[in-house]
C-alpha positions in Angstrom: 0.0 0.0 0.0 1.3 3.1 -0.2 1.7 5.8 2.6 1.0 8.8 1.2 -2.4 7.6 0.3 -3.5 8.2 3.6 -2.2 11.9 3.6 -3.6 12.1 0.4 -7.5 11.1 1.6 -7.0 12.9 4.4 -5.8 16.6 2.5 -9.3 15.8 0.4 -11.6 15.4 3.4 -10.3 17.9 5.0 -10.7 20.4 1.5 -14.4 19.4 1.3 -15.0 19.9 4.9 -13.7 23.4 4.4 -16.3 23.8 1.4 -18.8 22.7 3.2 -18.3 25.1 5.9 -17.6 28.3 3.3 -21.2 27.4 2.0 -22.8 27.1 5.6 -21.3 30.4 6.5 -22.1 31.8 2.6 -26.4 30.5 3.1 -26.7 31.9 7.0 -25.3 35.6 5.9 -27.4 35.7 2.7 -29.9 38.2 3.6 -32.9 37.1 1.3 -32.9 33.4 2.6 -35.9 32.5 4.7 -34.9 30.8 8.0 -36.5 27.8 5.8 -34.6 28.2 3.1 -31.6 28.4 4.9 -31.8 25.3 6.7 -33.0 23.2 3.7 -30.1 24.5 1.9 -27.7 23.7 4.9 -28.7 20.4 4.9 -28.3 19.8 1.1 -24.6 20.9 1.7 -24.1 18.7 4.8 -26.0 15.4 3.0 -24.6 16.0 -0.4 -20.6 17.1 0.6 -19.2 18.5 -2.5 -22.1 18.6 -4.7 -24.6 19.9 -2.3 -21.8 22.9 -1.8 -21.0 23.6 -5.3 -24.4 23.7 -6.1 -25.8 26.0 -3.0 -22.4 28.5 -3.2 -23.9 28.9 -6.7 -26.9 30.2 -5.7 -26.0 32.6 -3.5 -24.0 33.7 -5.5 -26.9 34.5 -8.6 -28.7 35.9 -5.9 -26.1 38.3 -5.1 -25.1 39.4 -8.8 -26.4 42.5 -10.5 -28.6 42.6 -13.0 -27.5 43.3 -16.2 -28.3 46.6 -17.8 -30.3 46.6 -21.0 -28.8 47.9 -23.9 -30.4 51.7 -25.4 -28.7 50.5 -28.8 -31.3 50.0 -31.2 -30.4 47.9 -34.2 -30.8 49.6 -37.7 -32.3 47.5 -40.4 
């Protein structure tokens, strides 16, 4: 067997443990989340590691971004 592997599984638990906390702490500041919605999306990060993270950061992050601004230029034909 070989011994880094160990270091190695533990350096990856230890990365999505980290994730999973940056998207805890990223849901319960969001402003715009229900208490609801906060705790349903907590527990898709906690039941779902890395996907449940990726996916929720994602979200907060739309929720957070600016609309775009719509365009005055008119097309000529």
């Amino acid at each position: 067997m070989i011994p880094h592997l160990g270091y190695v599984a533990v350096a990856v638990i230890a990365a999505v443990f980290g994730l999973d906390l940056y998207a805890t702490w990223a849901i319960w500041r969001e402003p715009d989340l229900t208490g609801a919605q906060k705790g349903v999306q907590s527990a898709l990060v906690w039941l779902l590691p890395l996907l449940g993270a990726i996916l929720c950061i994602n979200v907060v992050r739309a929720m957070n971004r600016e609309p775009a601004p719509r365009s005055n230029f008119t097309t000529s034909e």
